[in-house]
C-alpha positions as CSV (number, residue, x, y, z in Angstrom):
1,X,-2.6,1.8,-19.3
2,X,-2.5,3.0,-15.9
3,X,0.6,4.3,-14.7
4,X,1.0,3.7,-10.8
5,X,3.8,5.2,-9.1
6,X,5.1,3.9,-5.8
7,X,6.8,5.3,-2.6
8,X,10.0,4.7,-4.2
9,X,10.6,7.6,-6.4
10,X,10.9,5.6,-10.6
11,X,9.3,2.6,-10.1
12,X,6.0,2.1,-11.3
13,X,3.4,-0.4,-11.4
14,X,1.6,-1.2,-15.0
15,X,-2.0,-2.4,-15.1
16,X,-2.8,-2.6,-19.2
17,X,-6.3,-1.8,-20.3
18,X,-7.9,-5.4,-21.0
19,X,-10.3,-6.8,-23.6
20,X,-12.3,-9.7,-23.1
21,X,-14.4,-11.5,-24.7
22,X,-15.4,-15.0,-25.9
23,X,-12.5,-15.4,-28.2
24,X,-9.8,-14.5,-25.0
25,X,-8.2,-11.0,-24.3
26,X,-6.0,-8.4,-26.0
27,X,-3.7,-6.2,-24.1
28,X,-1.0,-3.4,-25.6
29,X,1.7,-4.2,-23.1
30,X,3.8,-1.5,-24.2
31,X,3.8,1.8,-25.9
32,X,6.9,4.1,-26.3
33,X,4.8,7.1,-26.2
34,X,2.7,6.1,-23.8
35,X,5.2,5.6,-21.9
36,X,7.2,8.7,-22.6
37,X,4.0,10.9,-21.8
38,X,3.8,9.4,-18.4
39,X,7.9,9.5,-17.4
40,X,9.4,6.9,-18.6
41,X,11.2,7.9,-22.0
42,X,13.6,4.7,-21.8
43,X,14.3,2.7,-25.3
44,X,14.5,-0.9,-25.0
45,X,17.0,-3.1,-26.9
46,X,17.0,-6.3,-25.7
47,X,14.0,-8.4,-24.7
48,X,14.7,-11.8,-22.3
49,X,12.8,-14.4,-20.8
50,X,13.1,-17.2,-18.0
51,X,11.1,-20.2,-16.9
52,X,11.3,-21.0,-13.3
53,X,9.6,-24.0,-11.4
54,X,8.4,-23.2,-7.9
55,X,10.4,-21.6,-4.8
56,X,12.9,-20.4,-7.4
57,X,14.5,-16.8,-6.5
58,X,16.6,-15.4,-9.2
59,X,18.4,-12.3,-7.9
60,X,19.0,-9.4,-6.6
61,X,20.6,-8.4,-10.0
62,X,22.1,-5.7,-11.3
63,X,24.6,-4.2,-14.0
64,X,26.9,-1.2,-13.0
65,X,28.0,1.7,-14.8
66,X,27.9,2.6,-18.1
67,X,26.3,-0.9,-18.7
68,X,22.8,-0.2,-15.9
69,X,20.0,-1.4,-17.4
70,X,16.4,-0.1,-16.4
71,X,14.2,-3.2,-16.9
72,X,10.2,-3.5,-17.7
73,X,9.2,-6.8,-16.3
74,X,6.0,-9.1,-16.6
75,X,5.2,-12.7,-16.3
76,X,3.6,-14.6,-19.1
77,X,2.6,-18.1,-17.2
78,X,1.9,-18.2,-13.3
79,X,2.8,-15.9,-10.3
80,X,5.9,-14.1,-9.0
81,X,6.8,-12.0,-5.9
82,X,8.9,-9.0,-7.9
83,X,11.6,-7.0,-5.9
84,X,13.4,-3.7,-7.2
85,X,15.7,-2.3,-4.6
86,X,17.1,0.8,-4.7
87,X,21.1,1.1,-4.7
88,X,21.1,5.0,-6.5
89,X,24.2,6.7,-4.6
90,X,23.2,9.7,-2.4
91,X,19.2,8.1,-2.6
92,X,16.9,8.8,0.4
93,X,15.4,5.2,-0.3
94,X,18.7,3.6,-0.5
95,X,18.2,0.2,0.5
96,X,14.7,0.1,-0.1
97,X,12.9,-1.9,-1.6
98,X,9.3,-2.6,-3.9
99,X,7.5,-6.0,-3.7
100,X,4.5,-6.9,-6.4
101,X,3.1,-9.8,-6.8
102,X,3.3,-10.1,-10.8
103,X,1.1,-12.6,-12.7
104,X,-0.3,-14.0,-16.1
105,X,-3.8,-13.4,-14.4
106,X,-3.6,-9.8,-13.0
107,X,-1.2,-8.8,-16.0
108,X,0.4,-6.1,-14.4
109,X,4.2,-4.7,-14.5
110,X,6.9,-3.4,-13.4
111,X,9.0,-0.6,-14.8
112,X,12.2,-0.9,-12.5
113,X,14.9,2.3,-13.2
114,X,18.2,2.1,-13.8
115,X,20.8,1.7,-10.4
116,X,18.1,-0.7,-8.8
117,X,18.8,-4.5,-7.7
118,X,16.1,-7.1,-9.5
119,X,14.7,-10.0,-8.5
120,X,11.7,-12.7,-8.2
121,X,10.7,-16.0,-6.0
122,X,8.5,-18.1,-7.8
123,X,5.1,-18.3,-5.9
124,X,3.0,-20.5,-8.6
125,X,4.2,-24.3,-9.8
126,X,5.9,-22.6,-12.6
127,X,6.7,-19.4,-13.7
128,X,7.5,-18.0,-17.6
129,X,8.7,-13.9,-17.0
130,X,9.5,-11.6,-19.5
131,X,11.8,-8.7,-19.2
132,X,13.0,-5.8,-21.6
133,X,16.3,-3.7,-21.2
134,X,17.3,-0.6,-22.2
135,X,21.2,-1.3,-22.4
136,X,23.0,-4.7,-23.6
137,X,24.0,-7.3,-20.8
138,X,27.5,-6.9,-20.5
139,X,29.2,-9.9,-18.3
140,X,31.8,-7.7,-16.9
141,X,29.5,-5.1,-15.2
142,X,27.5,-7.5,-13.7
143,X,26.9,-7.7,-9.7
144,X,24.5,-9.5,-7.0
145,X,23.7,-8.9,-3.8
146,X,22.0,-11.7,-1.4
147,X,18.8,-12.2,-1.5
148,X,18.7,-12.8,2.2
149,X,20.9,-9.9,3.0
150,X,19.7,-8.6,6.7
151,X,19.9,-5.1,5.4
152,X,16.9,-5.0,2.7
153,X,15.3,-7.9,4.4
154,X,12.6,-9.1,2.2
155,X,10.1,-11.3,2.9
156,X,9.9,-13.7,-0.1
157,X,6.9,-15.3,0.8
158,X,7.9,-18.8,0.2
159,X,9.0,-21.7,3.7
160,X,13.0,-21.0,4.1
161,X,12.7,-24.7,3.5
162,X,11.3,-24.7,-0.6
163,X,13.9,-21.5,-1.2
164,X,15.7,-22.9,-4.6
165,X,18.5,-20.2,-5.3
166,X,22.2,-21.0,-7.6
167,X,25.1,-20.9,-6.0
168,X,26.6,-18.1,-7.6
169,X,23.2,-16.3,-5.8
170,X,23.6,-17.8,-2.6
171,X,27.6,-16.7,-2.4
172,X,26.8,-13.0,-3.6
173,X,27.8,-9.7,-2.0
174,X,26.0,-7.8,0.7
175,X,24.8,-4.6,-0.2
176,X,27.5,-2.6,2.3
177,X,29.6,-4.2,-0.3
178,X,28.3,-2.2,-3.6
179,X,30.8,-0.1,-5.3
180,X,30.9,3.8,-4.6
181,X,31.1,4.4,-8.1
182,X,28.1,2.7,-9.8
C-alpha cells in the first residue's frame, strides 16, 4: 500500500497494491500493521456503509469529544468527491480542507483523523461508500456544519442545481459556530 500524505498534517491518501488478472483483482484494503508502521496506529470498531444516487452530499460530519471518531473511507461502486476538514483547536490548517476524488475504479482511500469534519457529493449515477471508525457513533456528540459554509468553501463539483442534501444538512451550523471544547 502506498501511504500518501497531504498538506494537511494526518490525512492521508491510500492507493492498495492491485492484482489483476483474467479472473478480476485482489486488493488488501487494510492492514493494522501496515498501517501502524506508516502512522496511523488507530483500531477500528465499527464498519458502515451508504448508497447514494447522484448529486447527493452527505455532510460535513463530525462527533465531539470523547466520542471523535477518525474514519478510513473508500467507495465500493461509482465515484465520490471526499472532503475532510480540519476543526483541531489551536490547528494552523483550521478550516482547511482535503478533496479526493474516491472511486471503485482508482480504489484509493482516505484515512481522515480524528477532530476533522467528513463529507462526500456523489459524482457517478450511484455511489456504494464504505467507512470504518475507530470509536462507536454516539447520537448525542454528534455535530454538522454546512456544506456550503463560505468559510471552507468547497467546490463540490456538481451544478448548484443537482445538489441533493437532507434538511437536517441544509439547516446545520457554520463552522464559527463549533464548540471550544471539542
Amino acid at each position: 500500500m502506498n501511504f500518501i500524505k497531504t498538506e494537511i498534517e494526518g490525512v492521508v491518501i491510500l492507493e492498495p497494491r492491485v492484482f489483476e488478472d483474467e479472473r478480476g483483482y485482489f486488493f488488501e484494503s487494510y492492514n493494522e500493521a501496515d498501517f501502524a508502521k506508516n502512522g496511523i496506529p488507530n483500531h477500528f470498531v465499527q464498519d458502515n456503509q451508504s448508497k447514494s444516487g447522484y448529486g447527493v452530499i452527505r455532510g460535513l460530519h463530525c462527533q465531539l469529544g470523547e466520542h471523535s471518531q477518525a474514519k478510513l473511507v473508500r467507495v465500493l461502486k461509482g465515484k465520490v468527491l471526499d472532503v475532510a476538514v480540519d476543526i483541531r483547536k489551536g490547528s494552523p490548517t483550521f478550516g482547511k480542507y482535503i478533496a479526493v476524488e474516491l472511486s471503485a475504479e482508482n480504489k484509493r482511500q482516505l484515512f481522515i483523523p480524528r477532530h476533522f469534519l467528513h463529507g462526500f457529493a456523489v459524482l457517478s449515477e450511484e455511489a456504494v461508500f464504505a467507512y470504518k471508525c475507530d470509536n462507536a457513533y454516539c447520537k448525542e456528540s454528534e455535530f454538522a456544519v454546512r456544506y456550503d459554509d463560505p468559510k471552507i468553501g468547497i467546490d463540490w463539483q456538481l451544478p448548484d442545481n443537482d445538489i441533493i442534501v437532507s434538511e437536517k444538512d441544509r439547516l446545520a451550523n457554520r463552522l464559527e459556530d463549533i464548540p471550544s471544547e471539542r
